[in-house]
Backbone as CSV, one residue per row, in Angstrom:
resi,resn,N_x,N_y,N_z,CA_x,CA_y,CA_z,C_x,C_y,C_z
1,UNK,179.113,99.157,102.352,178.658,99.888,101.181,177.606,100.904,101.596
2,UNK,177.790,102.182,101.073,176.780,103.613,101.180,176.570,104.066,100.053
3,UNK,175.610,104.213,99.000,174.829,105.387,98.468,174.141,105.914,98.976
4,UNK,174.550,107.159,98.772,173.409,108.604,98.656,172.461,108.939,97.637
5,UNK,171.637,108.809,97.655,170.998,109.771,96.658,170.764,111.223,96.508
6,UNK,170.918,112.166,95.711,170.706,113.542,95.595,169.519,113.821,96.391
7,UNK,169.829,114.523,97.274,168.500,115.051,97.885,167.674,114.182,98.677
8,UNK,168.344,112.748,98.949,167.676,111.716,99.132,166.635,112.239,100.304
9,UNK,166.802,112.764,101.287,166.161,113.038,102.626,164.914,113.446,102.442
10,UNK,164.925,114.701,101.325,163.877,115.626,101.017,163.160,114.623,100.393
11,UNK,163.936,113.731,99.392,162.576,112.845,98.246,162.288,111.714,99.091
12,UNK,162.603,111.188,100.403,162.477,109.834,100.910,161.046,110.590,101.423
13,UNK,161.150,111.888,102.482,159.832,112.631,102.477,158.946,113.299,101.750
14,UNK,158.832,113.581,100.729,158.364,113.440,99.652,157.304,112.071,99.599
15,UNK,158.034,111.098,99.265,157.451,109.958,98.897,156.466,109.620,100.438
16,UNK,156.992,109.765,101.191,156.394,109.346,102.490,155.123,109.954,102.528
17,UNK,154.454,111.349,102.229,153.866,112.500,102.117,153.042,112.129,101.036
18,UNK,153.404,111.637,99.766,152.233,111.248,98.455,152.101,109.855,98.722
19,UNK,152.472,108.886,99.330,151.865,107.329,99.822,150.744,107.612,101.146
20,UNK,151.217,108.899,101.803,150.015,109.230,102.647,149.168,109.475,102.258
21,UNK,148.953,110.517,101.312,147.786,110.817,100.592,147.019,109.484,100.131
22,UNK,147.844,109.093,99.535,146.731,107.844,99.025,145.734,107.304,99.878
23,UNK,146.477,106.749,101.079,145.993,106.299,102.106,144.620,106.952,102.749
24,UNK,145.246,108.230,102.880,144.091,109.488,103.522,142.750,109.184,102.421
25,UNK,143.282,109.709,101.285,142.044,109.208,100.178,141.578,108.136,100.076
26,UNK,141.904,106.800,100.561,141.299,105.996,100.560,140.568,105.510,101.774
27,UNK,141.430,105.860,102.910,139.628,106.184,103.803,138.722,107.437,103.804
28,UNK,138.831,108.190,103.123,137.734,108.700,102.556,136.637,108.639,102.363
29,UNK,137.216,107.534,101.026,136.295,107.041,100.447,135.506,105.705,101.008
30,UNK,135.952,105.402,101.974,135.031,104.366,103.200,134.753,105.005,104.147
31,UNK,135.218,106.110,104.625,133.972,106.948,105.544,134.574,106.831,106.676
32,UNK,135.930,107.044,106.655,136.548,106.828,108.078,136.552,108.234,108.802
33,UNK,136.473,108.262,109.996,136.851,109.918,110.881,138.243,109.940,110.665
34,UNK,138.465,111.400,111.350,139.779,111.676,111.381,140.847,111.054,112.028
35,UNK,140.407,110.197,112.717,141.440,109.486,113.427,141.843,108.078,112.445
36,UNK,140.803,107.245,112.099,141.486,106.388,110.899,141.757,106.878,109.555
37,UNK,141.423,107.912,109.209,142.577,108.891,107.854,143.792,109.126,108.508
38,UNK,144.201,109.587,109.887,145.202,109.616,109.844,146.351,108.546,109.747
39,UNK,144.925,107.467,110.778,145.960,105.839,110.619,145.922,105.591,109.116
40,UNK,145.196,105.658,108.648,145.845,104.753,107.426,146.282,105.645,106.284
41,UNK,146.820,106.792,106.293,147.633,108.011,106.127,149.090,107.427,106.168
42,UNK,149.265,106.760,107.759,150.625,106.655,108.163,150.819,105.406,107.765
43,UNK,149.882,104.347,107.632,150.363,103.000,107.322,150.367,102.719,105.733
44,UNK,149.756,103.684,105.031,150.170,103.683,103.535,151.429,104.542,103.374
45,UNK,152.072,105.195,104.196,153.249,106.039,103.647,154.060,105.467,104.186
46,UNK,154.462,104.773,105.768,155.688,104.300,106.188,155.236,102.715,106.384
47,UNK,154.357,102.058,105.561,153.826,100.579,106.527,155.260,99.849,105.809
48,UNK,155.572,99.923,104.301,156.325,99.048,103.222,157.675,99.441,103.742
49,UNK,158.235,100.365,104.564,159.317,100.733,105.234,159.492,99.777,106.487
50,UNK,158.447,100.010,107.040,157.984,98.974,108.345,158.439,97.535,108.272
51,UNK,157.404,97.226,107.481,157.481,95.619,106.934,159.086,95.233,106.944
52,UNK,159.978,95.796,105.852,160.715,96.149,105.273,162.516,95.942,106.703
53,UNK,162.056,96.865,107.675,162.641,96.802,108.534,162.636,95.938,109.553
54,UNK,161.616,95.412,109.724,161.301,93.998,110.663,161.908,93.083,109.528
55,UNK,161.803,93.079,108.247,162.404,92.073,107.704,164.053,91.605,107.589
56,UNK,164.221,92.561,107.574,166.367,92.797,107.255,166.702,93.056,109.353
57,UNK,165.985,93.181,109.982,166.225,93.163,111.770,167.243,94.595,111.983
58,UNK,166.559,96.139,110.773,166.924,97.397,111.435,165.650,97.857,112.350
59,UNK,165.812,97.455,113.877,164.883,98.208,114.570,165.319,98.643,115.461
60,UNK,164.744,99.753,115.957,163.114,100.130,115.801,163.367,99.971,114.382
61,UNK,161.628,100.369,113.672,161.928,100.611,112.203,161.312,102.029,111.863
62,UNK,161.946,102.267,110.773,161.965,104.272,110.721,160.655,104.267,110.840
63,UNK,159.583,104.161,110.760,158.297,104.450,110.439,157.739,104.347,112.096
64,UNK,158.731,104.168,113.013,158.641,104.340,114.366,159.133,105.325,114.971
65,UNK,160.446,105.191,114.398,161.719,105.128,115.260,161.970,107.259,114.732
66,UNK,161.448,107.444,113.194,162.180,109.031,112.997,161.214,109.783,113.183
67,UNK,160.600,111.052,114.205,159.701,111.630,113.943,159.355,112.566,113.059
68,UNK,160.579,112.910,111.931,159.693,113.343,110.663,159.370,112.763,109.985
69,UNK,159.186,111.768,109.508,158.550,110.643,108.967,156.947,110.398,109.456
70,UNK,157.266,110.192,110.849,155.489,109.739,111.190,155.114,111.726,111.282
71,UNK,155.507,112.641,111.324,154.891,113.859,111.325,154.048,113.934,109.811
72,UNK,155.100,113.884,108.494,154.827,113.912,107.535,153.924,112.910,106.771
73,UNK,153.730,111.766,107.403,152.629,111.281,107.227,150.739,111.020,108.069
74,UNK,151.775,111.686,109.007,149.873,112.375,109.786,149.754,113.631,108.945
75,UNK,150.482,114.355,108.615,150.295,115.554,108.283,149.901,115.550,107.150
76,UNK,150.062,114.635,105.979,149.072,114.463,104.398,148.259,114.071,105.228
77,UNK,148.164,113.065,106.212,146.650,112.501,106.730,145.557,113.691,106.703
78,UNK,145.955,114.868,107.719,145.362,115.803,108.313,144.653,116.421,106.777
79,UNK,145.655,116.760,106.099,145.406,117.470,104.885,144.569,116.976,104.505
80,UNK,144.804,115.647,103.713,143.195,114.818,103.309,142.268,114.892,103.838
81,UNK,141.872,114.983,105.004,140.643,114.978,105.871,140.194,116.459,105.891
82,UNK,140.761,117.543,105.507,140.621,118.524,105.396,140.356,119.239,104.171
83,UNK,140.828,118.521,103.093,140.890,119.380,101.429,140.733,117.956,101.027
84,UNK,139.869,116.959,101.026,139.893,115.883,100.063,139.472,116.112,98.691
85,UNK,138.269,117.106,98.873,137.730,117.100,97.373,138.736,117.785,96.396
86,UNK,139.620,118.418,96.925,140.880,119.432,96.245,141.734,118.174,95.467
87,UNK,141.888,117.394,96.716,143.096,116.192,95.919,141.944,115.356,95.189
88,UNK,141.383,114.929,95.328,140.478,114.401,93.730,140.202,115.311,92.417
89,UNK,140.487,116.451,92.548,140.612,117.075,91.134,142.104,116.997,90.766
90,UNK,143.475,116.713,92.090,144.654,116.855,91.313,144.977,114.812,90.711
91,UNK,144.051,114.263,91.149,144.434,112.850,90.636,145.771,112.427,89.684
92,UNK,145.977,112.938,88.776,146.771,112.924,87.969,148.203,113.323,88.700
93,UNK,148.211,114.807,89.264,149.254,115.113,89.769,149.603,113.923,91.178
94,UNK,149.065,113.480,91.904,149.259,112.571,92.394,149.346,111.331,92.623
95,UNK,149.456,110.839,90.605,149.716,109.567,90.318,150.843,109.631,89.859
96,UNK,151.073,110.997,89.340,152.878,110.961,89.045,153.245,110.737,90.243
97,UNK,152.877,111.592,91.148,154.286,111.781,92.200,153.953,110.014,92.956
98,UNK,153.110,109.574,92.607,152.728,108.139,93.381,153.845,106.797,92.781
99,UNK,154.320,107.352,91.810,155.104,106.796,90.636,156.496,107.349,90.977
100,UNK,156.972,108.299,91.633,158.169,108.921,91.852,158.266,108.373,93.268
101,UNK,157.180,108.283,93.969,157.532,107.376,95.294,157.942,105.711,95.318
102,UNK,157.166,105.128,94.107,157.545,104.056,94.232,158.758,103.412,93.932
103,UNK,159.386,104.593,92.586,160.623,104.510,92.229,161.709,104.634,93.336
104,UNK,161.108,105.786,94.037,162.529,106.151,95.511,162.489,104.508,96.005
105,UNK,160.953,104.570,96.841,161.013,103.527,98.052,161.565,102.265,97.277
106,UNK,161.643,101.678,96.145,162.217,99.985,95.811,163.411,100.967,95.842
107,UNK,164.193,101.720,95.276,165.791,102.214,95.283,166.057,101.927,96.577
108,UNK,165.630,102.983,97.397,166.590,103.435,98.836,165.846,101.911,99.916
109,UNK,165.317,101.052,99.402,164.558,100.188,100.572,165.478,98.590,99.906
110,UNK,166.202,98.808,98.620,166.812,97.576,98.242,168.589,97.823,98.922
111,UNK,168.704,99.358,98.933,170.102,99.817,99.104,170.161,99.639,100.660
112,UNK,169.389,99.519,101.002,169.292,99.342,102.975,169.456,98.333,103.374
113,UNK,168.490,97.133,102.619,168.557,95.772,102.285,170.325,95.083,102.165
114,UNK,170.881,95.793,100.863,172.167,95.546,100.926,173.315,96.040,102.208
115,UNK,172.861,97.359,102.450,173.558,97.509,103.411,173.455,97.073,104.926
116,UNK,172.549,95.990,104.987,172.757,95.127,106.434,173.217,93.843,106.082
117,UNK,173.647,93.625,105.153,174.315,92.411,104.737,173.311,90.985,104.294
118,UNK,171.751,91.767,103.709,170.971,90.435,103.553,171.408,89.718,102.449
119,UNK,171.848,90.022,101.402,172.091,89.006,100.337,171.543,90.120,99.221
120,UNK,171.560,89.542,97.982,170.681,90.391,96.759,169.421,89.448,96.924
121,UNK,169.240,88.320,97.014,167.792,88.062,96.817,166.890,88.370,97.947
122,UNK,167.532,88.527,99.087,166.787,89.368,100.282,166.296,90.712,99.900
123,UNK,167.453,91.011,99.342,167.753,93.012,99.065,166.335,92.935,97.905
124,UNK,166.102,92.388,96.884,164.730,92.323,96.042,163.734,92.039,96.654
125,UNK,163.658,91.425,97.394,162.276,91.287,98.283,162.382,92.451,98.996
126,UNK,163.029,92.914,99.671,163.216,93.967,100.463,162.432,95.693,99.880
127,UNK,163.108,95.616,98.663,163.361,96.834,97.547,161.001,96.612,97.047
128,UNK,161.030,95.658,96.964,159.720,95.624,96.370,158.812,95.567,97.249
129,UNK,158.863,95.158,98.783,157.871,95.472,99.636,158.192,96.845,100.395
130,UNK,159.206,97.406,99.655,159.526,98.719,100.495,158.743,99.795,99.500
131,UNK,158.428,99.488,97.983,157.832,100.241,97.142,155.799,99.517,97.429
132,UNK,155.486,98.576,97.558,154.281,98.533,97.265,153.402,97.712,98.963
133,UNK,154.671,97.603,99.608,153.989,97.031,100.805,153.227,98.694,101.715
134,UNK,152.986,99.651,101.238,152.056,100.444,102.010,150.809,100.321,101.392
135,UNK,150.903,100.114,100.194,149.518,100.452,99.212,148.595,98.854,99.649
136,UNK,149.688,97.518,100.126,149.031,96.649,100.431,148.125,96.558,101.479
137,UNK,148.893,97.027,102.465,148.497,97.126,103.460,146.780,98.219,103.879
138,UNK,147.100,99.038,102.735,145.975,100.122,103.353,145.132,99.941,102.620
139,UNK,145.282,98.409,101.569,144.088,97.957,100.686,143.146,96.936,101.877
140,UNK,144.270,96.139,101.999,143.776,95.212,103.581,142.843,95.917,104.507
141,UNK,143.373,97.199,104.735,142.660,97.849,106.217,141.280,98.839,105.751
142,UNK,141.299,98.561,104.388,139.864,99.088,104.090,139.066,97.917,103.311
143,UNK,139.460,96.657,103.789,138.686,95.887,103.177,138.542,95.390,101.741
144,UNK,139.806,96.057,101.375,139.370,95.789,99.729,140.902,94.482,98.857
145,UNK,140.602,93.914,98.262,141.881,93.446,97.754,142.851,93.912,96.776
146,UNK,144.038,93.743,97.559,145.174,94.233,96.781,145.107,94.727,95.605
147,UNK,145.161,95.869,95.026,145.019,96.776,93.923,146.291,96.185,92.872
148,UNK,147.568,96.054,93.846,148.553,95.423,93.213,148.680,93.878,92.587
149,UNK,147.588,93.347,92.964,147.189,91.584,92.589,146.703,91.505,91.737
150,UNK,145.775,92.330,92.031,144.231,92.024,90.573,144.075,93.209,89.766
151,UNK,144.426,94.009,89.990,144.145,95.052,88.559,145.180,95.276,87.417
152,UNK,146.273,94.305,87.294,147.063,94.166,86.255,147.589,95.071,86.394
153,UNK,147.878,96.032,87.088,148.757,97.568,86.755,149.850,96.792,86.705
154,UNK,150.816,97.673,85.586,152.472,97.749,85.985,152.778,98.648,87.035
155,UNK,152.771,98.149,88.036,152.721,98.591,89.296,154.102,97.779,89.974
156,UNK,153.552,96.902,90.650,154.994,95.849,90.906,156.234,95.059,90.351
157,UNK,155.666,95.073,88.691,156.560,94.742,87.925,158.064,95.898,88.105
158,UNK,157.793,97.108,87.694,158.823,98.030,87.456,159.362,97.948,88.776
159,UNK,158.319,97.742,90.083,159.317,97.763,91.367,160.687,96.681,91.207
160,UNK,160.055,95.332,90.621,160.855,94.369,90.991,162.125,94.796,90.007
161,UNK,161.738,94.959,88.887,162.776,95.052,87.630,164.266,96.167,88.045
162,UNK,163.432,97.216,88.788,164.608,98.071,89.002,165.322,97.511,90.556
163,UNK,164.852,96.435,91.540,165.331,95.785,92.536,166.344,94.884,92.203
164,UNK,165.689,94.155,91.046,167.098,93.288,90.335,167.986,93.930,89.371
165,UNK,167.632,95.197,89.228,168.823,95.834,88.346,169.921,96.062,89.582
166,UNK,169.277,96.455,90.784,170.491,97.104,91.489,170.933,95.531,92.275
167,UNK,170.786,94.583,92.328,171.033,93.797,92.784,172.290,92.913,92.142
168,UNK,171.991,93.680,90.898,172.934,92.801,89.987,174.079,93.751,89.567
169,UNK,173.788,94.991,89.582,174.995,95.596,90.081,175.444,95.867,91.330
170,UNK,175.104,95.183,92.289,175.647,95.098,93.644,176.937,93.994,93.553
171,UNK,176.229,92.880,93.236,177.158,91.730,92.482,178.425,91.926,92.195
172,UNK,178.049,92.521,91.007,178.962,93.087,90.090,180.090,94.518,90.637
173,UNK,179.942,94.927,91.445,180.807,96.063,92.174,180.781,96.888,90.694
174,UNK,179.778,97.268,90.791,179.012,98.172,89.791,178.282,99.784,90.195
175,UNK,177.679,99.487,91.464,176.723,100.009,92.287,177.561,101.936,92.508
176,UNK,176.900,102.770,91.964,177.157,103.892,92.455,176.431,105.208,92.498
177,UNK,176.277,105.872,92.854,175.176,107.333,92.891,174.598,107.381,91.479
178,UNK,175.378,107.258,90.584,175.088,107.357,88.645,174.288,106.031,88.667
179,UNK,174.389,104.839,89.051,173.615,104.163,88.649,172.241,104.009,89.137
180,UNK,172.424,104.149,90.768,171.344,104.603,91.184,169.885,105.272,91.147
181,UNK,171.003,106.692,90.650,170.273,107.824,89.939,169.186,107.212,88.811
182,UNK,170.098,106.329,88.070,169.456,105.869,86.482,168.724,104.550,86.857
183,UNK,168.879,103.699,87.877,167.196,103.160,88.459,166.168,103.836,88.814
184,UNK,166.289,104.907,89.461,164.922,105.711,90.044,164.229,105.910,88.873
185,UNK,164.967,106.969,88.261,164.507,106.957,86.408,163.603,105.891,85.808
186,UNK,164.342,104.919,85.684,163.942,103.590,85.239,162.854,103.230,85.605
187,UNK,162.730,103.106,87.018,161.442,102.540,87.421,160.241,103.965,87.003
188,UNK,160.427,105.049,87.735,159.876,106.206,87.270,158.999,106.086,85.742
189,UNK,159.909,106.393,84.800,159.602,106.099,83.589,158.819,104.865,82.944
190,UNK,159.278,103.621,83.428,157.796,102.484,83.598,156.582,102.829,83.648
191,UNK,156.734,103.338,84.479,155.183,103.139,85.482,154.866,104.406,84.800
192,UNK,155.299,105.611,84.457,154.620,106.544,84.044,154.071,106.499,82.852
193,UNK,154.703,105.407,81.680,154.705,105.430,80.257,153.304,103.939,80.361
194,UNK,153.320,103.138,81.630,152.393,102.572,82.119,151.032,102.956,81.906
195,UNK,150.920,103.846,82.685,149.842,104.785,83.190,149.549,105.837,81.775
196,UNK,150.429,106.385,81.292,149.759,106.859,79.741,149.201,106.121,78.700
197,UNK,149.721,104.697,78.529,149.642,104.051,77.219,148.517,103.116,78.063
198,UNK,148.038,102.729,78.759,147.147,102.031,79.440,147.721,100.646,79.808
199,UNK,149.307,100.260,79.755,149.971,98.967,79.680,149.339,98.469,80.664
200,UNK,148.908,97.099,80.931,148.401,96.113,81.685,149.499,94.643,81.704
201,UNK,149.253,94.301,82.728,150.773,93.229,83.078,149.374,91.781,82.502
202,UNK,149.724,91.156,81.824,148.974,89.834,81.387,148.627,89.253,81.903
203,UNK,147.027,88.723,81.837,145.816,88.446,82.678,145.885,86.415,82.306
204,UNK,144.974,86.245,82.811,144.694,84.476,82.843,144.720,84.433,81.700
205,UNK,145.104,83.305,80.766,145.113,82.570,79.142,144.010,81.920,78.613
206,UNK,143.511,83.047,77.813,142.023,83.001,77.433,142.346,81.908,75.833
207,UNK,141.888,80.550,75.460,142.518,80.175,74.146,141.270,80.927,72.900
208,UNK,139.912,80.946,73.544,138.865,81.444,72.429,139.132,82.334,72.467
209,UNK,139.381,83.402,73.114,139.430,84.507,72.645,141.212,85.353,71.647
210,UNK,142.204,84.396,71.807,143.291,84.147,71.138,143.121,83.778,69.729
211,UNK,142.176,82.683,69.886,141.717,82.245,68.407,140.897,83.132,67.106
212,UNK,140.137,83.863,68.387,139.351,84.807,67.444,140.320,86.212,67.275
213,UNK,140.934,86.517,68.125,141.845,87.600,67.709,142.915,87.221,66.493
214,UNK,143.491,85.624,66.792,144.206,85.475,65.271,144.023,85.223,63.962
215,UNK,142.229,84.628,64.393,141.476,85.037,63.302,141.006,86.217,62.592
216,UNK,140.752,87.389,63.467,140.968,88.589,62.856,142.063,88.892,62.411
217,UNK,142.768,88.961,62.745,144.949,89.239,62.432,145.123,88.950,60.950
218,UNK,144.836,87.553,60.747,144.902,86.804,59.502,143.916,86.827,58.531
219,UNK,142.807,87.428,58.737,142.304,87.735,57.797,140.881,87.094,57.863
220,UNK,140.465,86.052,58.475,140.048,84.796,58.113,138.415,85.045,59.624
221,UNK,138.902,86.256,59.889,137.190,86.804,60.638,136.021,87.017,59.891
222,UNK,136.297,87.359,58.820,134.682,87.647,58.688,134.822,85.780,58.024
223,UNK,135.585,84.982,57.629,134.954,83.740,56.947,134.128,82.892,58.185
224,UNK,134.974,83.389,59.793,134.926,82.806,60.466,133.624,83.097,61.096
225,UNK,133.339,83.989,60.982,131.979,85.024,61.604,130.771,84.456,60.425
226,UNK,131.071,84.017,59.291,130.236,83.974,57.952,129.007,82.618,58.675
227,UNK,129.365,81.504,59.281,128.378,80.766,59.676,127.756,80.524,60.982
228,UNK,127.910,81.706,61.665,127.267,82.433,62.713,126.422,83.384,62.378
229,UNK,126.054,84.036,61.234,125.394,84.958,60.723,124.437,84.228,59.762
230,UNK,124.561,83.168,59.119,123.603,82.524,58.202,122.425,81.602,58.984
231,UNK,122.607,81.013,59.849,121.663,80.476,60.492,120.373,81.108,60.368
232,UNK,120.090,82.007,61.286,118.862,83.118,61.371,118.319,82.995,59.820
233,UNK,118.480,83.663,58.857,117.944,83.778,57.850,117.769,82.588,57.304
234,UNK,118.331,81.562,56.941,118.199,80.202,56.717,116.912,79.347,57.396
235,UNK,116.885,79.429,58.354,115.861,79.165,59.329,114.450,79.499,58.796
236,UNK,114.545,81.048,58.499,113.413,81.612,58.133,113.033,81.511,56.911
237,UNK,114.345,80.882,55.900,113.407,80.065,54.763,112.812,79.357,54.775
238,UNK,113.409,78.198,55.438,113.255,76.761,55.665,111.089,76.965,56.317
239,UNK,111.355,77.179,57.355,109.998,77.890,57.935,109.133,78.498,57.554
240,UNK,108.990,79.250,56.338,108.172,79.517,55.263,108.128,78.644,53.641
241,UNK,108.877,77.707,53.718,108.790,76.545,52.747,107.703,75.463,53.268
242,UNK,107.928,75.412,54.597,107.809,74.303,55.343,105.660,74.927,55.606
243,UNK,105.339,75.955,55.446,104.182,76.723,55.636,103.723,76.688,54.365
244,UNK,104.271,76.822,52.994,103.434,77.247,52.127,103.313,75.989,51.648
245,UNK,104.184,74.801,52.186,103.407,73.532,51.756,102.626,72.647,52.479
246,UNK,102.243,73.061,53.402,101.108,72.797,54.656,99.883,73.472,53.758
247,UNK,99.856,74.882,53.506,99.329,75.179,53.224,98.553,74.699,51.730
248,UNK,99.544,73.930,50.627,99.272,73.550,49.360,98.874,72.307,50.146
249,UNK,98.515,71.676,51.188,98.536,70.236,51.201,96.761,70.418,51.683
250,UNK,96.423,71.924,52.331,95.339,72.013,52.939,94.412,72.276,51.385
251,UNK,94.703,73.140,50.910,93.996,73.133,49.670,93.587,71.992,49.155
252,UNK,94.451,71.250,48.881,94.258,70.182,47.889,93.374,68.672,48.575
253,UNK,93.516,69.057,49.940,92.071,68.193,50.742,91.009,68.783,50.344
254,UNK,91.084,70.232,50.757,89.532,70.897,50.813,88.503,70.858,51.881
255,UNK,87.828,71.374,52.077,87.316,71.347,53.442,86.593,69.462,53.512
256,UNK,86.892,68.900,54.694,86.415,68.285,55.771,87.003,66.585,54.907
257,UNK,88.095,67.250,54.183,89.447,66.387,53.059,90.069,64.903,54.015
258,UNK,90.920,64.379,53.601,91.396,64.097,54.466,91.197,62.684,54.968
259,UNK,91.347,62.244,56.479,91.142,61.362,57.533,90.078,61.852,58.663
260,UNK,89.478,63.123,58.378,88.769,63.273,59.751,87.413,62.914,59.464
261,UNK,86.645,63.534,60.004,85.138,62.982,60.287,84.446,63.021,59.056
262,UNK,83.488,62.246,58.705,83.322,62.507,57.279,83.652,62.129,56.309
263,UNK,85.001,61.413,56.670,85.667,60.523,55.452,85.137,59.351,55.407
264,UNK,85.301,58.803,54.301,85.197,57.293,53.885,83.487,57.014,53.299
C-alpha cells in the first residue's frame, strides 16, 4: 500500500521548518548559543520522525538519512538565532502552521507505519509520536515538562483521533488520497478551532468544585452561598448584646459593687 499526498514533499518540509522554529524559540528562551538552537531546531523538527523510524526498523531514519530535511531544519534553527524577536511578534502565524505540521506528521508518519507492515495499532502509536514526539523531546532538552502532558492542550488528542481514523480505514480497504486529504483537514481543524475557542482536554475530578458549579446551574447558589455570608454579621450582634449587658450588669453594682474588696 502507497499514498501520496498533494504536494506531500513540499508540506512534509514545511512542517519540518515550523517544528524547527519552535525548537529554535525555545532555546531562546533558555539562553542557548547558536550551536544548541540549532540542535534543538533539528530535534524538534525531525526528533518524532526519528523516534518514529527506530520504532517500525526504517533505518537509517530520515531525520539522518535525507539531507534536506536536516538542512531545513538547521536552517529555521539559523533563522531563529538570527530574527527571534521577528518570530515572537508572528506567534499566531506560527501556531497555525504548528497545527498544519502536526496534522501532516500523525498523517504521513501513520501511512509509513502501515506501509512497513506494523499493524494499525503500531501504525497509531507510530502516527502520534510522529506528530508530537519533537515537541517532547525539545521540552526534555530544555528542562521543562512535556507541554503535551500538563497543559491540557488539544494537542495530542486530535493527533491520536485522526491516527485511528486512518487506521480504521486501513482495515477497512478504505484508505485513499481523498481520505487522506480529509484527515489532515480533520486533525488541522481540531487543533485550530482548539486554539480559538480556548478548548482544554479535562483536568483531575474536582467533586467541590462540581458541586458548586451545579449549584449555580440549578439555581440553588446564592441559597447555597446565603450561610456563608450570615455568620460575620451575626457574630457582631451577638458581641454587642453580649457588651451592653456586661455593661447593664456594671451599672447596677456601682462602683466597688459586687464580690471585690469592700464587700460584705
Amino acid at each position: 500500500m502507497h499514498v501520496d499526498l498533494p504536494l506531500q514533499p513540499v508540506l512534509e518540509l514545511l512542517g519540518v521548518f515550523v517544528g524547527a522554529l519552535s525548537g529554535g524559540l525555545a532555546a531562546v528562551r533558555k539562553g542557548f548559543d547558536i550551536f544548541g538552537i540549532v540542535v534543538l531546531a533539528w530535534v524538534a523538527g525531525l526528533g518524532g520522525g526519528i523516534l518514529r523510524d527506530v520504532l517500525i526498523g526504517a533505518i537509517p531514519p530520515v531525520g539522518i538519512a535525507q539531507w534536506e530535511f536536516v538542512a531545513t531544519a538547521c536552517a529555521a534553527g539559523l533563522l531563529t538565532w538570527a530574527a527571534h524577536p521577528a518570530l515572537h511578534r508572528l506567534r499566531r502565524l506560527v501556531l497555525v502552521l504548528d497545527a498544519g505540521a502536526l496534522a501532516l506528521f500523525t498523517v504521513v508518519g501513520t501511512i509509513k507505519a502501515l506501509e512497513y507492515g506494523v499493524g494499525a495499532t503500531a501504525a497509531v502509536f507510530a502516527g502520534i509520536i510522529t506528530g508530537v514526539g519533537g515537541g517532547v523531546l525539545r521540552d526534555l532538552l530544555t528542562g521543562e515538562l512535556p507541554a503535551v502532558l500538563h497543559q491540557r492542550q488539544l494537542y495530542a488528542i486530535p493527533s491520536l483521533l485522526g491516527a485511528l481514523v486512518l487506521a480504521v480505514l486501513w482495515r477497512e480497504d478504505a484508505l485513499s488520497e481523498g481520505t487522506v486529504v480529509a484527515a489532515v483537514v480533520a486533525v488541522l481543524g481540531i487543533r485550530l478551532v482548539a486554539l480559538r475557542f480556548g478548548w482544554r482536554a479535562p483536568g483531575p475530578w474536582d467533586r467541590a468544585a462540581a458541586r458548586a458549579r451545579l449549584g449555580r446551574v440549578g439555581g440553588v447558589g446564592r441559597a447555597a452561598r446565603a450561610p456563608r455570608e450570615q455568620p460575620a454579621p451575626l457574630l457582631r450582634w451577638v458581641a454587642r448584646v453580649r457588651r451592653s449587658r456586661a455593661a447593664g450588669r456594671d451599672e447596677a453594682r456601682g462602683p466597688g459593687g459586687g464580690g471585690g474588696p469592700g464587700a460584705g
